[in-house]
N, C-alpha and C positions, 0 to 999 in steps of 0.2 A: 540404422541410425544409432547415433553413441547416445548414452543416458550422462547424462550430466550431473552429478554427483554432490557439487558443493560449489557456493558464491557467497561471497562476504560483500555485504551492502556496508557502505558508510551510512551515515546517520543523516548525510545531505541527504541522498541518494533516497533511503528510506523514506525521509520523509517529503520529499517532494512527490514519491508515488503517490504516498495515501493524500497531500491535499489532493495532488490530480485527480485523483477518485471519487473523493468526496463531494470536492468542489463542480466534479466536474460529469465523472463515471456513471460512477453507482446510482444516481439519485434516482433512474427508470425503473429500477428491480429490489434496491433498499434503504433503507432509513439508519442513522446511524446516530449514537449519542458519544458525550465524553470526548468531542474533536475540539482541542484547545490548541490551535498551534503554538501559540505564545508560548506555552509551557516548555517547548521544545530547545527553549533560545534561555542563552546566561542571561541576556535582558533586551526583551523584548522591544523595548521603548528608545533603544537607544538610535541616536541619529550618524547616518552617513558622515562617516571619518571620525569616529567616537571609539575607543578601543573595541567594545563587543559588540558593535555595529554586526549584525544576521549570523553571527558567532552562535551556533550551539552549543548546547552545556553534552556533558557525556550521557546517551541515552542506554540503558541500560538493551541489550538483545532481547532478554524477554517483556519488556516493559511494553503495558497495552499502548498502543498510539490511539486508538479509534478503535469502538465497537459498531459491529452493524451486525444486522440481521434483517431475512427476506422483509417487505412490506406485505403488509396484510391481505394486501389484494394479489400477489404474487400465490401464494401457497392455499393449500385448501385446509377449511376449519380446523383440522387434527394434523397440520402441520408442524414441523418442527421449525421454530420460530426462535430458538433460545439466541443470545447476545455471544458473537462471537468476537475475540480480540485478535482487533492485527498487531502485529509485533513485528521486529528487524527481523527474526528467527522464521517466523512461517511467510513472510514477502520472499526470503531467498528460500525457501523451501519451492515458493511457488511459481521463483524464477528457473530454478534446476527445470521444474516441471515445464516451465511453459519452454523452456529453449529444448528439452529431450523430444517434446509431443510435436514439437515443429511450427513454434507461436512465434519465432524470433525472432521474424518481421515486424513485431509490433514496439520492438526495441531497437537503437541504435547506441552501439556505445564508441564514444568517443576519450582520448585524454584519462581514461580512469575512469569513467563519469557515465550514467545511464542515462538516457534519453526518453520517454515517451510522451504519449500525449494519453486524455483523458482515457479513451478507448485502450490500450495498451494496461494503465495502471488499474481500470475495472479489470479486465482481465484475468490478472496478479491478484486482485479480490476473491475473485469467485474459484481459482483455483485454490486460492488457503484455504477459503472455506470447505469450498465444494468437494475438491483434487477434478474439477475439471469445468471447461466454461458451460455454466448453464443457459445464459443467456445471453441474447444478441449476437 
């Protein structure tokens, strides 16, 4: 199997994983603080046909999107529990990963564009974290 080396996520792209995740994934196995999508967008508030109508602002590659780390009932007492940040930089770290280990089914890409559902962007979680799926 070929290892896959490098993928550049846009900023759509990224952050539609992590709501996927969040909103949708993770919540069985982690807990997560600091998720503000608004912040993601030149202006959040603005209305359909309005110039920066779901327009994001430039997000920077290492910039945290979201922290999580295991829930407490997940790990045992002397657990390693510390707050991990997802960023553009370790989601395509954990895309190389997940399409070299043979996850790829859990993506469809189409037009430039990634595709998953909840299950899929947990996934791309727990390998940034992990380098591998712990759970489910």
């Amino acid at each position: 199997m070929s290892k896959i080396t490098g993928i550049q996520l846009d900023a759509k792209d990224a952050t539609s994983i992590v709501i996927s995740a969040i909103e949708g994934g993770t919540n069985y196995w982690a807990e997560c603080k600091g998720y503000k999508w608004r912040n993601w967008y030149v202006d959040a508030d603005a209305k359909y046909g309005e110039e920066n109508y779901n327009k994001l602002r430039e997000i920077p590659r290492d910039e945290v999107l979201v922290y999580i780390r295991e829930d407490e009932d997940r790990v045992d007492p002397e657990g390693d529990r510390e707050w991990f940040g997802i960023t553009i930089e370790n989601l395509e770290k954990a895309l190389c990963l997940s399409l070299s280990e043979g996850y790829g089914k859990m993506f469809e890409f189409r037009d430039g564009e990634i595709d998953t559902d909840a299950w899929g962007a947990d996934n791309l979680f727990q390998l940034a974290k992990f380098g591998k799926v712990v759970y489910g």
